[in-house]
N, C-alpha and C positions, 0 to 999 in steps of 0.2 A: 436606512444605512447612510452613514456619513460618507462623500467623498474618498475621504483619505483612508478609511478603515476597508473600501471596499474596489475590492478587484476589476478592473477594467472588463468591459461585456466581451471582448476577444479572448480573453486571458481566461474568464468563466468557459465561454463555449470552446475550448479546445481543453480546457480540464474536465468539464463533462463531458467531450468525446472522449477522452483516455479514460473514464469511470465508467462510459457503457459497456465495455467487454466485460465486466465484474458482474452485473446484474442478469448480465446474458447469458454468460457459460454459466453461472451458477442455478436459474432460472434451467437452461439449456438441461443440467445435472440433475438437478432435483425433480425436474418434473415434465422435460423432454422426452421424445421418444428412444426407446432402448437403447437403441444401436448407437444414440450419440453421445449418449452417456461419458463413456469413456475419453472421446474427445474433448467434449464440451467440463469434462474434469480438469485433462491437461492443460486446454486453455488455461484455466483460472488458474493452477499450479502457477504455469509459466507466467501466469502476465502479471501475476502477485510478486513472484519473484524481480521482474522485469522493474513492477513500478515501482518496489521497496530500493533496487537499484537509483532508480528519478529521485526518489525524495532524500537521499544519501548525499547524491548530485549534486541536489542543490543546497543541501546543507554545508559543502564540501566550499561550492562557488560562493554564498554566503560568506562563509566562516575567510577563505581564502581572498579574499577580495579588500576583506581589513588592512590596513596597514603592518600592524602585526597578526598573524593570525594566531589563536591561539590550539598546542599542539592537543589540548586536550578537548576542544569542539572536532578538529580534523578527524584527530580520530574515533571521537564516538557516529563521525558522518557514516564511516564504514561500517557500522558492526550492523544497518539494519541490511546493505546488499549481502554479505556475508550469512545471514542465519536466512536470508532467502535463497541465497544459491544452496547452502549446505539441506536445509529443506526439500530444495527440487532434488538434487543429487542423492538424498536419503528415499526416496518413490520408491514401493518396492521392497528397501527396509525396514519401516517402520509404519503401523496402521496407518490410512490415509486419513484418519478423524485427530491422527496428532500430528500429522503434515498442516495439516487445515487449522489446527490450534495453533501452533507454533505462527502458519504465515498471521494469523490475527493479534496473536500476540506482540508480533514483531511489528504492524502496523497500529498498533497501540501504542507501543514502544515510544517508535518516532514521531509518533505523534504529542506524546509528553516530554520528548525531549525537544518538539518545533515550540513548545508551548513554554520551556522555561530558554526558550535561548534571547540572549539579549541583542538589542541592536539588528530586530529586522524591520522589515517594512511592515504596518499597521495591520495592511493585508491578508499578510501570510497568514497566520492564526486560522482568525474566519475560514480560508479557503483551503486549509490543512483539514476544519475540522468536517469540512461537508466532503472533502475527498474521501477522510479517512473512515468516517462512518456510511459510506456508499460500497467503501471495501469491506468494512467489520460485517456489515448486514449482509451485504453478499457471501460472502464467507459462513456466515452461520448460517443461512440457508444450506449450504452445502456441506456443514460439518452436520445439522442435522440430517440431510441422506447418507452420508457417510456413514453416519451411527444407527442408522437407519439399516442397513445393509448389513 
């Protein structure tokens, strides 16, 4: 890894601390004991929702930090916290294996859209795509108990 393409070692280990609750609760879900099941679900609900909020965030601080910002990056920052909140808020309405689809889908999402945005740091990429594939794989572990059930 080159320098400039590649995230400071603080910057990695506090994004793999924010990526371990994904492999936990999902780990926790799939193949934990009964009774935690149900929490170690919500966990991952909420923290999916949570971090699809972060990476909005920073698209948002990104985009807004331009001289001009442009209004149509702003606002596509919002629409990945948006279909995570609407997501979490949907539990209950709609089978949990298309709760689980939709958060995976939505951190796809953003993740194609960190991938075509112009004018970031060399970094980001890289460290979007090992975030976001620590979340997709956790998640499908848990969409297959989901479907499983």
């Amino acid at each position: 890894m080159d320098a400039e393409a590649s995230a400071p070692k603080p910057m990695w280990v506090l994004a793999l601390i924010g990526l371990a609750a994904f492999p936990v609760s999902a780990t926790l879900y799939a193949y934990g004991p009964p009774g935690w099941s149900e929490h170690a679900l919500s966990v991952l609900l909420a923290w999916s929702a949570i971090m699809l909020g972060f990476l909005g965030g920073i698209r948002w601080g990104l985009e807004s930090s331009r001289e001009q910002p442009r209004w149509s990056r702003l606002a596509g920052s919002i629409i990945s916290p948006i279909a995570g909140f609407a997501l979490l808020v949907a539990r209950g309405d709609i089978p949990t294996s298309w709760i689980i689809t939709g958060l995976m889908a939505a951190f796809i999402i953003q993740w194609l859209f960190d991938h075509s945005a112009p004018d970031v740091p060399t970094r980001y990429p890289r460290l979007m795509t090992v975030l976001t594939l620590g979340a997709a794989v956790s998640l499908a572990m848990a969409l297959e108990q989901a479907m499983a059930l």
